[in-house]
VEXTI-811122 format. One record per atom (N, C-alpha, C): x, y, z. Coordinates in steps of 0.02 Angstrom, whole numbers, padded with zeros to 5 digits, always signed. Atoms other than C-alpha are relative to their C-alpha. Layout:
BEGIN
xx;yy;zz
X;Y;Z $
...
END
This chain:
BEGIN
xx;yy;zz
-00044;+00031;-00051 $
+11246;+00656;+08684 $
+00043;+00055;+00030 $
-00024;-00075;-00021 $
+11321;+00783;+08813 $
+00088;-00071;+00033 $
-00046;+00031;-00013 $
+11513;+00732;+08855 $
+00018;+00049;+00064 $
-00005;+00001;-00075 $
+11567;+00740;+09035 $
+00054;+00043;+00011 $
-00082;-00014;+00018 $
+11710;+00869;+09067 $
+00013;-00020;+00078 $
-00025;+00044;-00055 $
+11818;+00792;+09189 $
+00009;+00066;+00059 $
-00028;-00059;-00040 $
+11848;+00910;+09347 $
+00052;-00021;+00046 $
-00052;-00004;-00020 $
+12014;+00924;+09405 $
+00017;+00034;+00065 $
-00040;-00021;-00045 $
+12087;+00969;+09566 $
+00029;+00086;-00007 $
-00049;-00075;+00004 $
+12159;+01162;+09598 $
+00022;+00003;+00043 $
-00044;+00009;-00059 $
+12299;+01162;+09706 $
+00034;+00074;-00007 $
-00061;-00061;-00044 $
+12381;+01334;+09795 $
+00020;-00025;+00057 $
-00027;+00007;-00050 $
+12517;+01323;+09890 $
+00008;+00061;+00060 $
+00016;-00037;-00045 $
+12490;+01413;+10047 $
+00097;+00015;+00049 $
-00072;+00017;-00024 $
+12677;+01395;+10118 $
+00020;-00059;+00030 $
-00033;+00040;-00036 $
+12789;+01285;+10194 $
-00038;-00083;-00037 $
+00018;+00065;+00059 $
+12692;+01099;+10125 $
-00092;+00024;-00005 $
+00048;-00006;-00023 $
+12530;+01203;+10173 $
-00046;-00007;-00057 $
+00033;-00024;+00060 $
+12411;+01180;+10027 $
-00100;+00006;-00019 $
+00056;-00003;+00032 $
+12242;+01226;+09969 $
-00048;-00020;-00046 $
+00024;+00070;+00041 $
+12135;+01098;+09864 $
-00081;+00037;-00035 $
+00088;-00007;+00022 $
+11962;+01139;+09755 $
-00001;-00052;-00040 $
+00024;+00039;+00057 $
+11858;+01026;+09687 $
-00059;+00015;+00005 $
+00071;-00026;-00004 $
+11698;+01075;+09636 $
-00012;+00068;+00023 $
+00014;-00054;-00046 $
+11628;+01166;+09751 $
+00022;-00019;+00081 $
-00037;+00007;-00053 $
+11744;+01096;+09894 $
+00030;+00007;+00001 $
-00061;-00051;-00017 $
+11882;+01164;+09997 $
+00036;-00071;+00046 $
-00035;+00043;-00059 $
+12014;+01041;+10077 $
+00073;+00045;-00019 $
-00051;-00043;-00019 $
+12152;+01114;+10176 $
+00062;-00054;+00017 $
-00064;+00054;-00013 $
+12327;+01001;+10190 $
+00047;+00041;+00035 $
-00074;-00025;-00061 $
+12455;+01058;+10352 $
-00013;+00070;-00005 $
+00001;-00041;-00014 $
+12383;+01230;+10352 $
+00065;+00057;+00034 $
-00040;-00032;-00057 $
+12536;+01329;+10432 $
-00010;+00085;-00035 $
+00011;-00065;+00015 $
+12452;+01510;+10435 $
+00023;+00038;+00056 $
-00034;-00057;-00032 $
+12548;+01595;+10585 $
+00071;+00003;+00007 $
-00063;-00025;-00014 $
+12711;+01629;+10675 $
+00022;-00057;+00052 $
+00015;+00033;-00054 $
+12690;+01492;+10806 $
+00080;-00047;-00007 $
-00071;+00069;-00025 $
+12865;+01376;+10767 $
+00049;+00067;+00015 $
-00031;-00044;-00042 $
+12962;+01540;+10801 $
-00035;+00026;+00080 $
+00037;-00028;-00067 $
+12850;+01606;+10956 $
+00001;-00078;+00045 $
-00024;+00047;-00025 $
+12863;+01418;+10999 $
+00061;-00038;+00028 $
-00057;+00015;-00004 $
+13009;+01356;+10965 $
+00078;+00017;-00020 $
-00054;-00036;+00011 $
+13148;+01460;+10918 $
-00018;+00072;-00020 $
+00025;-00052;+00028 $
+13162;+01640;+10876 $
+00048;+00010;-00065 $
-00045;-00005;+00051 $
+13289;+01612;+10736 $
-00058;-00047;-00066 $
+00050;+00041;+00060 $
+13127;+01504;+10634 $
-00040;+00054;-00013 $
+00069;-00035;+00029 $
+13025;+01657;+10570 $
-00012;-00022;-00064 $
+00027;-00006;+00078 $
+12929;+01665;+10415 $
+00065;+00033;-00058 $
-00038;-00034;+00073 $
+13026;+01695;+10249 $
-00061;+00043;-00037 $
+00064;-00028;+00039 $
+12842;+01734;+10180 $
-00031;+00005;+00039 $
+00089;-00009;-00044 $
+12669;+01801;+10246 $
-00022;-00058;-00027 $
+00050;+00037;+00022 $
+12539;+01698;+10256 $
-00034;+00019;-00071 $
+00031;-00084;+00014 $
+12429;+01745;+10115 $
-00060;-00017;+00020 $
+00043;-00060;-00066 $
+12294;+01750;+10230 $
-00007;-00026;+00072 $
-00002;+00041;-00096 $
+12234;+01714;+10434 $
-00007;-00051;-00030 $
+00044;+00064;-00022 $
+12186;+01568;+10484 $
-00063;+00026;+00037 $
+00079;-00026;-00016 $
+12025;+01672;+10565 $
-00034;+00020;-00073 $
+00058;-00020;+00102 $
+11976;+01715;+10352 $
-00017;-00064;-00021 $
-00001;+00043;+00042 $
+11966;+01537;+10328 $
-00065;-00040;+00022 $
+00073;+00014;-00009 $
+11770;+01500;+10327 $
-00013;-00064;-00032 $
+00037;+00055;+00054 $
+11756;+01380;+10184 $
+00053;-00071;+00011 $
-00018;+00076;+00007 $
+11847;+01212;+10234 $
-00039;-00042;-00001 $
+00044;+00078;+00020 $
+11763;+01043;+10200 $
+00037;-00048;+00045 $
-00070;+00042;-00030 $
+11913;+00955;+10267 $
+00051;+00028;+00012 $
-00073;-00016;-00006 $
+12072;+00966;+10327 $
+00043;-00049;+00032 $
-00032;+00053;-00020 $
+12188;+00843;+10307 $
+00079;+00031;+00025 $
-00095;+00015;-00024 $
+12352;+00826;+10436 $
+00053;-00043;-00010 $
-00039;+00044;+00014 $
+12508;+00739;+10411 $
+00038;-00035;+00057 $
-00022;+00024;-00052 $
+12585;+00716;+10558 $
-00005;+00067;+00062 $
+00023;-00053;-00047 $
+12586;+00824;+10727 $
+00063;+00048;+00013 $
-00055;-00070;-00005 $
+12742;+00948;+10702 $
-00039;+00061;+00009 $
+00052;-00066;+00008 $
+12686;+01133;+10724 $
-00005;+00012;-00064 $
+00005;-00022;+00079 $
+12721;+01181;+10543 $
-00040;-00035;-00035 $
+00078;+00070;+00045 $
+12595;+01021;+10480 $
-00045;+00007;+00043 $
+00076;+00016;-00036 $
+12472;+01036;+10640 $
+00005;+00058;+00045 $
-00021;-00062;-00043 $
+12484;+01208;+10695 $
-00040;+00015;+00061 $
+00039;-00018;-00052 $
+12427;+01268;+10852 $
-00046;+00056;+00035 $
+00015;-00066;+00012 $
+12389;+01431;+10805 $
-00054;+00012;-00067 $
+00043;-00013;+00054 $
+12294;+01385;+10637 $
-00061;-00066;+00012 $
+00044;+00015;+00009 $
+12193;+01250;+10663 $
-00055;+00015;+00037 $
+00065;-00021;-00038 $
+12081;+01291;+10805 $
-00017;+00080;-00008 $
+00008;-00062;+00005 $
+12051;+01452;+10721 $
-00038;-00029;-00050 $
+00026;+00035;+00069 $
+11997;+01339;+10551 $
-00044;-00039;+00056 $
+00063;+00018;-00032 $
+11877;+01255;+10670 $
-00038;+00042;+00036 $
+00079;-00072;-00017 $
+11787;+01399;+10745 $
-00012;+00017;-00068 $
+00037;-00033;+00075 $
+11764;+01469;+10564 $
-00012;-00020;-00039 $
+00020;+00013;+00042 $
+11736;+01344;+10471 $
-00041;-00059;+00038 $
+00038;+00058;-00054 $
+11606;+01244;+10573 $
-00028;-00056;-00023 $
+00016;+00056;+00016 $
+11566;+01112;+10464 $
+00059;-00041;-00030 $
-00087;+00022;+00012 $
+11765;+01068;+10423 $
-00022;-00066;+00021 $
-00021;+00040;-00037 $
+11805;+00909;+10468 $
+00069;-00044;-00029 $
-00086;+00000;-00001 $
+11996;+00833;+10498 $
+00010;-00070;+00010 $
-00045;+00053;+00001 $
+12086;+00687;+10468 $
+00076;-00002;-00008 $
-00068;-00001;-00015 $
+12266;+00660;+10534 $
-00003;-00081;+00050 $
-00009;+00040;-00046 $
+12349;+00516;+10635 $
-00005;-00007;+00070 $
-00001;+00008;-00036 $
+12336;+00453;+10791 $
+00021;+00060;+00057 $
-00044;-00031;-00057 $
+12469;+00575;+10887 $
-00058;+00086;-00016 $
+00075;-00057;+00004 $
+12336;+00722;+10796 $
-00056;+00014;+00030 $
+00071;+00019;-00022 $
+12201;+00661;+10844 $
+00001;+00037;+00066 $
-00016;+00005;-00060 $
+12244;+00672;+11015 $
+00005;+00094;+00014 $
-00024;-00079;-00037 $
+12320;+00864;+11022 $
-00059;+00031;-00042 $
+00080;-00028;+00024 $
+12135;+00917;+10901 $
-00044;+00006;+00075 $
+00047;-00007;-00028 $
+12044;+00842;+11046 $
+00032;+00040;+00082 $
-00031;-00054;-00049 $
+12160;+00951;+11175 $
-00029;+00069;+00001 $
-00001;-00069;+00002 $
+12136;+01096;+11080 $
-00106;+00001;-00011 $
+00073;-00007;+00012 $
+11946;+01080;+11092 $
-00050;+00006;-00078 $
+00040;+00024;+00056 $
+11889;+00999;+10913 $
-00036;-00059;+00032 $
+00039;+00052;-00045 $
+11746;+00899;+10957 $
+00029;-00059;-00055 $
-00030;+00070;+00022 $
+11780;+00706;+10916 $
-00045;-00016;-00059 $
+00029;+00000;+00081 $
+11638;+00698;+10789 $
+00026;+00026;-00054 $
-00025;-00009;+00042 $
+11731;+00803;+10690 $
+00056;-00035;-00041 $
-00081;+00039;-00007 $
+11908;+00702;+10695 $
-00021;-00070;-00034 $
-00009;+00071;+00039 $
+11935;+00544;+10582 $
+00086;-00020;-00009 $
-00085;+00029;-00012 $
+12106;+00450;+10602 $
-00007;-00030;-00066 $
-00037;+00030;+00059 $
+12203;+00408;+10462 $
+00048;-00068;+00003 $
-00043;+00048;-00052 $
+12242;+00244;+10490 $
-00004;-00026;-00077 $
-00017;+00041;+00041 $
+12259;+00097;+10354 $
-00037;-00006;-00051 $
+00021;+00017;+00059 $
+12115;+00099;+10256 $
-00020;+00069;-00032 $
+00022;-00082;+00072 $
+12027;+00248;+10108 $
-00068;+00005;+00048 $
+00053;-00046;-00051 $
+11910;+00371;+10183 $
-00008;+00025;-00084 $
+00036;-00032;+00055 $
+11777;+00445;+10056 $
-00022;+00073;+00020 $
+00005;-00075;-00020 $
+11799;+00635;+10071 $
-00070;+00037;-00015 $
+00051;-00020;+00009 $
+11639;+00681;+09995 $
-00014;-00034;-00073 $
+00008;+00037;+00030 $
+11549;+00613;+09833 $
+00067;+00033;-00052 $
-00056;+00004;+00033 $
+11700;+00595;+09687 $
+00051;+00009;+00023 $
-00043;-00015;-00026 $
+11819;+00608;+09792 $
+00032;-00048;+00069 $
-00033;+00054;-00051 $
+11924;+00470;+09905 $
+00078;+00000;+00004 $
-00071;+00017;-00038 $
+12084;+00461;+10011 $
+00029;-00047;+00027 $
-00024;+00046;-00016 $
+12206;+00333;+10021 $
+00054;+00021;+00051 $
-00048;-00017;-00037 $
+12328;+00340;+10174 $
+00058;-00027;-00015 $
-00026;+00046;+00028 $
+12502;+00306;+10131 $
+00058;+00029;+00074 $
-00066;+00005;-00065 $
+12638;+00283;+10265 $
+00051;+00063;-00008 $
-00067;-00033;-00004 $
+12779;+00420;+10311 $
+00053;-00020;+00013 $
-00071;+00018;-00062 $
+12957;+00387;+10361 $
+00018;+00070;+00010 $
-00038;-00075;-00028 $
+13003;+00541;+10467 $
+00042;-00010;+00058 $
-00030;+00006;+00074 $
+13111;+00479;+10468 $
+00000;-00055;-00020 $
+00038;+00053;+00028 $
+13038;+00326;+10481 $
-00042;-00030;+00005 $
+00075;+00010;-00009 $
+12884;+00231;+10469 $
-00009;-00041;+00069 $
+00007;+00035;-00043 $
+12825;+00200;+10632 $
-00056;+00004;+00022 $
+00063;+00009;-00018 $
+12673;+00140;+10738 $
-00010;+00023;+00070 $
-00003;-00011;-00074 $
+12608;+00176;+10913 $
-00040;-00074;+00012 $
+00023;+00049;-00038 $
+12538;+00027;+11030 $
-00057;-00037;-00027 $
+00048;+00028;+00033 $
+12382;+00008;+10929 $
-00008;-00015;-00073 $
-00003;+00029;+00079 $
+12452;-00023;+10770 $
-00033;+00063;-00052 $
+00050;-00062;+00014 $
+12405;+00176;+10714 $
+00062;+00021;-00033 $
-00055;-00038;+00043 $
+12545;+00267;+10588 $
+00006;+00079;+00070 $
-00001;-00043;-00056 $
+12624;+00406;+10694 $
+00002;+00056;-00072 $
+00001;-00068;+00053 $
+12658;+00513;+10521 $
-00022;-00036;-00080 $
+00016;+00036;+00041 $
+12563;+00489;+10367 $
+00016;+00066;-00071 $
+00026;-00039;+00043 $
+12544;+00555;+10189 $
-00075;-00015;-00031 $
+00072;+00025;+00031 $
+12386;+00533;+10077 $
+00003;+00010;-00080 $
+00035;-00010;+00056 $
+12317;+00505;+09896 $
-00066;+00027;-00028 $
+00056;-00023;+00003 $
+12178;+00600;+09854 $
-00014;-00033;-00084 $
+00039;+00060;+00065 $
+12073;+00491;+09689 $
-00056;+00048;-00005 $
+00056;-00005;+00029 $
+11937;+00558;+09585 $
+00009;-00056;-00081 $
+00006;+00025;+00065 $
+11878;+00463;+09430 $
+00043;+00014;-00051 $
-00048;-00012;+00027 $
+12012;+00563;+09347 $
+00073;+00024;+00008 $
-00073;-00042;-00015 $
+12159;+00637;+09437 $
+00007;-00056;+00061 $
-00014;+00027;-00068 $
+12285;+00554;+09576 $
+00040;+00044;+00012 $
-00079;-00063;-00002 $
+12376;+00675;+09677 $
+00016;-00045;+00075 $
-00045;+00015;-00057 $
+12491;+00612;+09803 $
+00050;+00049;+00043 $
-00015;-00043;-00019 $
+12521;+00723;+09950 $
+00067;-00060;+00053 $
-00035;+00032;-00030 $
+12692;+00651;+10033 $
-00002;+00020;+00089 $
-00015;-00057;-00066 $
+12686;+00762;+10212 $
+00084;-00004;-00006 $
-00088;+00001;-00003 $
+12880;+00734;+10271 $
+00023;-00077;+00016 $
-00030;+00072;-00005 $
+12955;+00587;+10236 $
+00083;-00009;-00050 $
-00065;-00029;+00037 $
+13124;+00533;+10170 $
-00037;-00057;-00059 $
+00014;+00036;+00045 $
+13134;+00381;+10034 $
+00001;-00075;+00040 $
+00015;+00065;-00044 $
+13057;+00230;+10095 $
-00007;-00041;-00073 $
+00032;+00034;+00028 $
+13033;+00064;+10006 $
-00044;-00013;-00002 $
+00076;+00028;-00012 $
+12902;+00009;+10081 $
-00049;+00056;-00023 $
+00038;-00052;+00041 $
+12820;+00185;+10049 $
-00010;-00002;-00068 $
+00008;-00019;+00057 $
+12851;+00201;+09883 $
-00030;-00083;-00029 $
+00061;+00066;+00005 $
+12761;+00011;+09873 $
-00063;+00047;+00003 $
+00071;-00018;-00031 $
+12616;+00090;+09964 $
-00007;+00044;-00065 $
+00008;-00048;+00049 $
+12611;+00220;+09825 $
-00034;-00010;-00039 $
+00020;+00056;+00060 $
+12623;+00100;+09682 $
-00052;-00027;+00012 $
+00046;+00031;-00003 $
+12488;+00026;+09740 $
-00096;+00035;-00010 $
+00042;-00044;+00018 $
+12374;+00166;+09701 $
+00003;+00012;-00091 $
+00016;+00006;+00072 $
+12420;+00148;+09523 $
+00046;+00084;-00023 $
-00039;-00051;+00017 $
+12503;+00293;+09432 $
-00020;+00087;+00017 $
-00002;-00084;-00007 $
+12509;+00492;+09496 $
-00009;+00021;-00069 $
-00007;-00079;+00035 $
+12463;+00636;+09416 $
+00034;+00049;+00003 $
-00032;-00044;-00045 $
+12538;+00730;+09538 $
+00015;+00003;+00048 $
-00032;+00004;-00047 $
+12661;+00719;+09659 $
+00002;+00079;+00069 $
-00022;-00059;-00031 $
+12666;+00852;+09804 $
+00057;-00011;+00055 $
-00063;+00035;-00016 $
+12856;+00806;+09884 $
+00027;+00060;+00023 $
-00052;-00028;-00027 $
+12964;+00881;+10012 $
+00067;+00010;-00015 $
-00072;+00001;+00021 $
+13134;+00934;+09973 $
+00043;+00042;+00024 $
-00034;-00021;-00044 $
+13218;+01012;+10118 $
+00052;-00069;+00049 $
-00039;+00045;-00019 $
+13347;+00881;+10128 $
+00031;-00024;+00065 $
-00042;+00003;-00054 $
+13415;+00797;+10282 $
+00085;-00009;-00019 $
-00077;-00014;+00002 $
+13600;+00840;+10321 $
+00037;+00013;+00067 $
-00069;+00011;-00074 $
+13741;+00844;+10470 $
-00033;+00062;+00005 $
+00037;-00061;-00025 $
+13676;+01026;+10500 $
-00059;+00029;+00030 $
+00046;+00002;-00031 $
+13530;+01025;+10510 $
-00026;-00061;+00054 $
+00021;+00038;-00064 $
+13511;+00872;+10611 $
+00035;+00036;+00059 $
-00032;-00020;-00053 $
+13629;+00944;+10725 $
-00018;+00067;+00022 $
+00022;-00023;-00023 $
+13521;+01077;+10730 $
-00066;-00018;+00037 $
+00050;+00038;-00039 $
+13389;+00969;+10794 $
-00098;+00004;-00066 $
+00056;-00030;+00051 $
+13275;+00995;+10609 $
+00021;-00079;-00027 $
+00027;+00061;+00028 $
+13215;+00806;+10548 $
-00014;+00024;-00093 $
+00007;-00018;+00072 $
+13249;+00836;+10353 $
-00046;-00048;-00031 $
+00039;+00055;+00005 $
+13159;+00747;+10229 $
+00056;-00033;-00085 $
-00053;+00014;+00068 $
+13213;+00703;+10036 $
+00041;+00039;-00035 $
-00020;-00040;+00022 $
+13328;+00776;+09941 $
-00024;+00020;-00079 $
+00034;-00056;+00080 $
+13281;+00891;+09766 $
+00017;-00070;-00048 $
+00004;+00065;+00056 $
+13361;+00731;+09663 $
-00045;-00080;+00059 $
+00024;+00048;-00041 $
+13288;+00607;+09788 $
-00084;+00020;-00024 $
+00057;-00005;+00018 $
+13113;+00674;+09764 $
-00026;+00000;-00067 $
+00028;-00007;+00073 $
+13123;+00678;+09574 $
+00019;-00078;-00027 $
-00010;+00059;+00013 $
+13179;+00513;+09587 $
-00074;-00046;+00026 $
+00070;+00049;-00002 $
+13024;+00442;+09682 $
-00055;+00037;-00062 $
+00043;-00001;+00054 $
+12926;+00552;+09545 $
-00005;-00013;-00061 $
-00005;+00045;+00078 $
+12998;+00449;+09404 $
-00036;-00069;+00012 $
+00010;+00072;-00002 $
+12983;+00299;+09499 $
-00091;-00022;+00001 $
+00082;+00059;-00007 $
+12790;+00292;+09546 $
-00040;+00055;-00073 $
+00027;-00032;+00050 $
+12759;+00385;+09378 $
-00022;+00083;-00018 $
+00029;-00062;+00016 $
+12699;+00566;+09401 $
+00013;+00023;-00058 $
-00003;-00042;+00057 $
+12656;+00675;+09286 $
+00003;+00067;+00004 $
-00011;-00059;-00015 $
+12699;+00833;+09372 $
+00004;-00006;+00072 $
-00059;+00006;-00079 $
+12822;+00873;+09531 $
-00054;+00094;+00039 $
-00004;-00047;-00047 $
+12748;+00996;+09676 $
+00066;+00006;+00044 $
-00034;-00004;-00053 $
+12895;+01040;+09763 $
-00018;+00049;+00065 $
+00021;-00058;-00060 $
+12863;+01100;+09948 $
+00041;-00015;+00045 $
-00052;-00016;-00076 $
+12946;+01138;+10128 $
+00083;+00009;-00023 $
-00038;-00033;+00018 $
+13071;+01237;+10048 $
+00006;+00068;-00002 $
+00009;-00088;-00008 $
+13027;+01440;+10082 $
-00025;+00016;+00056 $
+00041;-00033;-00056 $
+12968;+01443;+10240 $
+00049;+00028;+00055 $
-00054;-00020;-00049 $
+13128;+01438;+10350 $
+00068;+00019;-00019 $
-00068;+00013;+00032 $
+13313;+01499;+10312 $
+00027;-00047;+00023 $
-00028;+00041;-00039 $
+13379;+01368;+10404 $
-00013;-00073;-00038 $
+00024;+00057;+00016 $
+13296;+01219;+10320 $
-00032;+00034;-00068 $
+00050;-00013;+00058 $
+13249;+01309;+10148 $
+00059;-00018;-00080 $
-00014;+00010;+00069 $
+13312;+01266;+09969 $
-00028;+00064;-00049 $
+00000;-00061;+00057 $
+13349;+01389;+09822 $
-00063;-00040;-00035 $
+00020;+00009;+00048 $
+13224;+01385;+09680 $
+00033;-00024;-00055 $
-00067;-00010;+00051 $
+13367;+01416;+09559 $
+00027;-00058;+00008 $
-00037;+00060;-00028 $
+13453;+01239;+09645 $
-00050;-00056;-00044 $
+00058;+00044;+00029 $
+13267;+01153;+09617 $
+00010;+00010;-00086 $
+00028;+00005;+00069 $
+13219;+01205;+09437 $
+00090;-00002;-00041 $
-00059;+00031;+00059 $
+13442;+01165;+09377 $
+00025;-00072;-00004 $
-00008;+00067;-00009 $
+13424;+00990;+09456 $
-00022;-00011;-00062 $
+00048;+00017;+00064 $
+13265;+00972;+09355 $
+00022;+00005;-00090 $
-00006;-00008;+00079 $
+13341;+01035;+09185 $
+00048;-00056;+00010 $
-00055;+00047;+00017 $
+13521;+00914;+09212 $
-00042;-00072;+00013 $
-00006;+00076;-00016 $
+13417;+00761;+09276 $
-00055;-00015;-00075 $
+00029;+00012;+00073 $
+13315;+00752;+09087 $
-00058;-00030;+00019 $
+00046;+00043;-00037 $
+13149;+00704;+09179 $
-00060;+00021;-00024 $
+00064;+00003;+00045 $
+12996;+00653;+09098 $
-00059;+00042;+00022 $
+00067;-00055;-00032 $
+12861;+00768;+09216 $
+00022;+00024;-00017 $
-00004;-00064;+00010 $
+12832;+00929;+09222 $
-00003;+00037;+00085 $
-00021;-00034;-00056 $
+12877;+01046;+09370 $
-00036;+00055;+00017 $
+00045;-00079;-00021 $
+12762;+01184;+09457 $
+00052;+00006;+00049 $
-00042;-00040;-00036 $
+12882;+01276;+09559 $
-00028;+00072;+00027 $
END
């Protein structure tokens, strides 16, 4: 009798919530942000805190690439249509308002799958549940389409729950629960605050706010992300991992 070993998920974080996914022998890419594009865009006071670590023209092997919503830093404009010339059999799922600036930037529509209400089957063992954003809060466009989403990625053995940017919703953290208990949370924690709104930066949860939804829908280990990419909107480490020791919390923390 041969026993089955379970295969698990390998997650690198690429920066900002950008992350890197294997399973098997598949590659899924989550909010990619591999250039310079929200400074060269939109401010010159947003550079990088970190390099990429690498282009977006080295990135041959995607399978997928899931978006969260259409900010530059989650739907870059500079990385993905560089991940679709080089990885020519990719294909992308994001919401509605995505959809839309993919088929701008010349991704053909066969490729593109909207993330709308129900689970998409990424390839065999492997299925995505869409779960609502509030950014800051959950809203729809005309056709009843999420304008910002996150997702659950499901295999037979692991749940990882990628939040994109959202703050603390009820209704979200329903939608969650309803996937049954995490493994693994991947959670924003570049807090909204009088400052930064008034700098015109849409925060999301805060460091105890996010360890609070990862008690509540169970995880068993905290990704914290969108915290190193900008000074302006970035959180200490040192802040993250002294919450985590005073709040006595049952996961475990990759930092």
């Amino acid at each position: 009798m041969f026993l089955e070993v379970p295969i698990k998920f390998i997650i690198q974080r690429i920066g900002q919530s950008g992350l890197r996914i294997e399973y098997s022998d598949k590659v899924i890419y989550v909010d990619p942000y591999l250039s310079d594009s929200v400074k060269i865009l939109d401010a010159d006071d947003l550079e990088r805190l970190l390099p990429a670590p690498f282009f977006a023209d080295e990135v041959s092997d995607a399978d997928w690439v899931l978006i969260t919503h259409d900010h530059i830093d989650h739907c870059d404009p500079m990385t993905i249509p560089a991940i679709a010339k080089n990885s020519l059999h990719a294909k992308f799922l994001g919401p509605a308002p995505v959809i839309k600036k993919l088929v701008e930037w010349g991704v053909s529509r066969e490729r593109l799958y909207l993330a709308n209400k129900l689970n998409c089957i990424l390839f065999d063992g492997v299925d995505v549940t869409v779960i609502p954003a509030a950014h800051p809060m959950v809203e729809y466009d005309d056709n009843d389409n999420l304008l910002c989403v996150g997702y659950v990625l499901k295999t037979r053995y692991e749940k990882v729950y990628i939040a994109g940017d959202t703050v603390v919703n009820q209704s979200v953290l329903e939608k969650i629960k309803e996937s049954g208990s995490i493994d693994i949370a991947v959670l924003p924690v570049n807090e909204s605050n009088f400052f930064r709104e008034r700098r015109g930066i849409i925060g999301n949860m805060s460091v105890r706010e996010a360890f609070g939804v990862a008690e509540e829908i169970g995880a068993k280990k905290v990704i914290p992300v969108h915290w190193d990419m900008f000074a302006v909107n970035s959180v200490s480490p040192g802040e993250i991992r002294l919450i985590y020791e005073q709040m006595n919390l049952s996961f475990d923390l990759d930092l």
